[in-house]
N, C-alpha and C positions, 0 to 999 in steps of 0.2 A: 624775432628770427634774426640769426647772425649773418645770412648770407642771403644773395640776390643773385640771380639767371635773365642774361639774354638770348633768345635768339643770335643761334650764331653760323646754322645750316640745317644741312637735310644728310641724314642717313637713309641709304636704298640699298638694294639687291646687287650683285654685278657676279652675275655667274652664280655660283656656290659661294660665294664669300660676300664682304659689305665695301661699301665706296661708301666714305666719311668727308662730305665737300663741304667744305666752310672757306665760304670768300673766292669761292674759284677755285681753290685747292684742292687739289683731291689726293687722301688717305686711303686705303686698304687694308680689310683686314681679309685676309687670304682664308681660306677654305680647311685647310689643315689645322687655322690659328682659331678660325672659327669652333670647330671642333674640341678643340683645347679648352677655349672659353667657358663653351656651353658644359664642362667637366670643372668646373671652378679653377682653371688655372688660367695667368696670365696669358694677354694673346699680343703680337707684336701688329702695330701700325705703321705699316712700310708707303712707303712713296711711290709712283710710278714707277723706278727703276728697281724696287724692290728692296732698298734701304732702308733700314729704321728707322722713323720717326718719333714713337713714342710705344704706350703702350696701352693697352684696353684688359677693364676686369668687372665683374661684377659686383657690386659694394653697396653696403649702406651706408651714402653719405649723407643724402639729406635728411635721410628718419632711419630709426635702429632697427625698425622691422621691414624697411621699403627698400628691394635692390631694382637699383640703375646699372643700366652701362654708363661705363666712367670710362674716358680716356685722357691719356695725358697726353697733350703733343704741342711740344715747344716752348715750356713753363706755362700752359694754359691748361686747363680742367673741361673738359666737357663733358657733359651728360644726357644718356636719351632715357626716358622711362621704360621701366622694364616691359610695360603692357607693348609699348610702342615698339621695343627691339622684341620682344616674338614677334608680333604681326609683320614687321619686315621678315624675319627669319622665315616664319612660316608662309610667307605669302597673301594676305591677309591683305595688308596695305602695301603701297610701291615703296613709299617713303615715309619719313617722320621728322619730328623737330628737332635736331641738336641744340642744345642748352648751354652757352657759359656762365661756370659757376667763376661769381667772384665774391670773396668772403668779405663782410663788412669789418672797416678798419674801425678801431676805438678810436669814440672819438676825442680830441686834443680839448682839455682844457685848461 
């Protein structure tokens, strides 16, 4: 395998849309962007104030047939499994595990 994931937070509910908190931080993805998502298009992850931080989309990154939520935010990669963002979506579970992906370097010989 080329790449390795840590624990890096919790995806939950907040209202109709998601709170994306890693390390204390807390990300949003808003209700309307939510909806966007769940339609395969790009969704934005704005900050408390409602700024952009990054962005979330559905992808096969780590297998060709397996989509994750992906988000980018701040040159970092994260990931929740896709079983694990329905069941927030739907109610199902409160929260899940956010995943940082970080790609394995070649190594130096």
């Amino acid at each position: 395998m080329d790449e390795t994931c840590s624990n890096a937070g919790i995806l939950k509910r907040a209202g109709r849309g998601l709170v994306i908190d890693i390390a204390g931080a807390e990300f949003f993805i808003l209700e309307e962007d939510l909806i966007a998502l769940m339609s395969n298009q790009m969704a934005d992850v704005v900050n408390y104030d409602g700024e952009a931080e990054g962005l979330a989309w559905l992808s096969p990154l780590v297998a060709p047939k397996k989509m994750d939520l992906t988000a980018a935010i701040d040159h970092h990669i994260y990931i929740v499994s896709y079983g694990g963002f329905g069941h927030v979506v739907r109610g199902i579970r409160k929260q899940v595990v956010i995943k940082e992906y970080h790609p394995m370097k070649p190594a130096v010989v």
